[in-house]
Every structure is written in structure tokens, then in C-alpha cells.
ZAZAZA-72387 format. One record per residue (C-alpha): residue in three letters; residue number from 1; y negated, x negated, z. Coordinates in nm, 3 decimals. Example, Ala and Ser with C-alpha at 12.3 -4.5 7.8 and 13.67 -1.06 7.14 Angstrom:
BEGIN
<res=ALA&n=1&yy=0.450&xx=-1.230&zz=0.780>
<res=SER&n=2&yy=0.106&xx=-1.367&zz=0.714>
***
This chain:
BEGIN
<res=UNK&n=1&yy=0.000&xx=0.000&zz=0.000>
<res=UNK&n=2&yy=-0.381&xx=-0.137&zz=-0.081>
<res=UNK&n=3&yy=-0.579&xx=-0.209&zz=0.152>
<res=UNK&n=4&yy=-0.828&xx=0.132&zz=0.317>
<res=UNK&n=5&yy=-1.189&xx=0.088&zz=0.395>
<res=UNK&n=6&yy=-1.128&xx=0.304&zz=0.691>
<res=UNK&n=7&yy=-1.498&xx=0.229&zz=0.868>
<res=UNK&n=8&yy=-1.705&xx=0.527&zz=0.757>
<res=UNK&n=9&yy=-1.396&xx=0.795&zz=0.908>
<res=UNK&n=10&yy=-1.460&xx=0.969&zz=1.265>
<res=UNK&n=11&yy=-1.178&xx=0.888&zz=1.515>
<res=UNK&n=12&yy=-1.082&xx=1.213&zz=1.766>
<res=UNK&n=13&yy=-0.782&xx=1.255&zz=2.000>
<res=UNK&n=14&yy=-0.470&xx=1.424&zz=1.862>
<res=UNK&n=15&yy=-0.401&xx=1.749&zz=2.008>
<res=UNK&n=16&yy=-0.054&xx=1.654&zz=2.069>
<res=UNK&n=17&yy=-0.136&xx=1.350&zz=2.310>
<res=UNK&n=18&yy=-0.144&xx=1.602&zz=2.539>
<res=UNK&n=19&yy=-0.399&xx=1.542&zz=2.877>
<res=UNK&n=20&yy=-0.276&xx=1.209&zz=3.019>
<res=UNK&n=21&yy=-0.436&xx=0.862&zz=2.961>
<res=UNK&n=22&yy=-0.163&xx=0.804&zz=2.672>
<res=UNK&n=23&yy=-0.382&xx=0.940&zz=2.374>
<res=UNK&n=24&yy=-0.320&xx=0.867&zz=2.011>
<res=UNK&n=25&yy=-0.642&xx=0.935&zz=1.798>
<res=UNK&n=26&yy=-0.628&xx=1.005&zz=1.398>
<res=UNK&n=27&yy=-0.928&xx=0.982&zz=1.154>
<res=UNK&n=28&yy=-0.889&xx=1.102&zz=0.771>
<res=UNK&n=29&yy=-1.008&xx=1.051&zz=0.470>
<res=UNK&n=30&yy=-0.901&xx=1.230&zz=0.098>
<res=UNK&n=31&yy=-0.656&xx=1.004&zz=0.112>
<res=UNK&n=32&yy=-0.548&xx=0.871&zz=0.386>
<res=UNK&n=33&yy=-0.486&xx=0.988&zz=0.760>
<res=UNK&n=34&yy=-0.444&xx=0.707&zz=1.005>
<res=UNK&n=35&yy=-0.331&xx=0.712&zz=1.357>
<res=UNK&n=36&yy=-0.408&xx=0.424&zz=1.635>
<res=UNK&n=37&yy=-0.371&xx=0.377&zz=2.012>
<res=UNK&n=38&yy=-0.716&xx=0.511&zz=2.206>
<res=UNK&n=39&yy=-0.673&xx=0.225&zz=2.485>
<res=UNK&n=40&yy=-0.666&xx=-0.086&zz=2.224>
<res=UNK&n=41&yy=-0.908&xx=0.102&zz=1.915>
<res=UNK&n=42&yy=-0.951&xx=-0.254&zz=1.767>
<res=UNK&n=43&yy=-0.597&xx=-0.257&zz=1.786>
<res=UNK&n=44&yy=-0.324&xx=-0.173&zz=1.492>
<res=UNK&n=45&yy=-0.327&xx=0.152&zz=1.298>
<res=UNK&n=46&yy=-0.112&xx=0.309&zz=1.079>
<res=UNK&n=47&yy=-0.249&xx=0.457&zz=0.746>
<res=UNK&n=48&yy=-0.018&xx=0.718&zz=0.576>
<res=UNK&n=49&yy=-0.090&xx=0.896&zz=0.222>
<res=UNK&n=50&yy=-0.206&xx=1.232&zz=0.352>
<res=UNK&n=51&yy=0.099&xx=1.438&zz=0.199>
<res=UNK&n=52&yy=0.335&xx=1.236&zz=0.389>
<res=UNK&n=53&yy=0.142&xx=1.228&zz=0.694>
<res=UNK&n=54&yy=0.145&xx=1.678&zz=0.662>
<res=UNK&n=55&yy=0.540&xx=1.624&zz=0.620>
<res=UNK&n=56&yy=0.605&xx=1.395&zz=0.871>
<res=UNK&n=57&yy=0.433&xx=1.687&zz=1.113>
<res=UNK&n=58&yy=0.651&xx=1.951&zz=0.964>
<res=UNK&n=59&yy=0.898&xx=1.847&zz=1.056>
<res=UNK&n=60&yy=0.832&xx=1.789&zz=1.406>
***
């Protein structure tokens, strides 16, 4: 996968972290939805193509 200019996206808390201090946040773009760890934000992400991001959640 190329590389994704992910600076200009708007991180919020899943709703399925749930209310404990173990939060994963996603941001999105047209393309893209990406998922990283609240307590390290300059951490690691994960960028997924948006259609396989909306699968992976079906079937959940």
C-alpha cells in the first residue's frame, strides 16, 4: 500500500472502546480509515482501504 498523507484527518474515540482508559481512535478520509492507540497518538496506525475497513466491522 502507498504511503497516506493522513495529517489534515480529525482523530475521535471509537465508540466501541467502550469507557475505560483503553481507547482506540479512527480518523477517515475518501479513502482510507485508520485506527491508532489514544495513549501513544505519535505511535503506529493502521490504514485500511475504507471498503475493507466497513467489512472487517460486519463482521464483528
Amino acid at each position: 500500500m502507498d504511503a497516506v498523507d493522513l495529517a489534515p484527518i480529525v482523530w475521535r474515540k471509537s465508540s466501541r472502546s467502550g469507557t475505560n482508559a483503553n481507547c482506540v481512535e479512527v480518523a477517515q478520509t475518501a479513502a482510507t480509515t485508520a485506527v491508532r492507540d489514544s495513549k501513544n497518538p505519535d505511535g503506529p496506525l493502521l490504514a485500511f482501504p475504507v471498503a475493507a475497513f466497513a467489512q472487517a466491522l460486519r463482521t464483528l
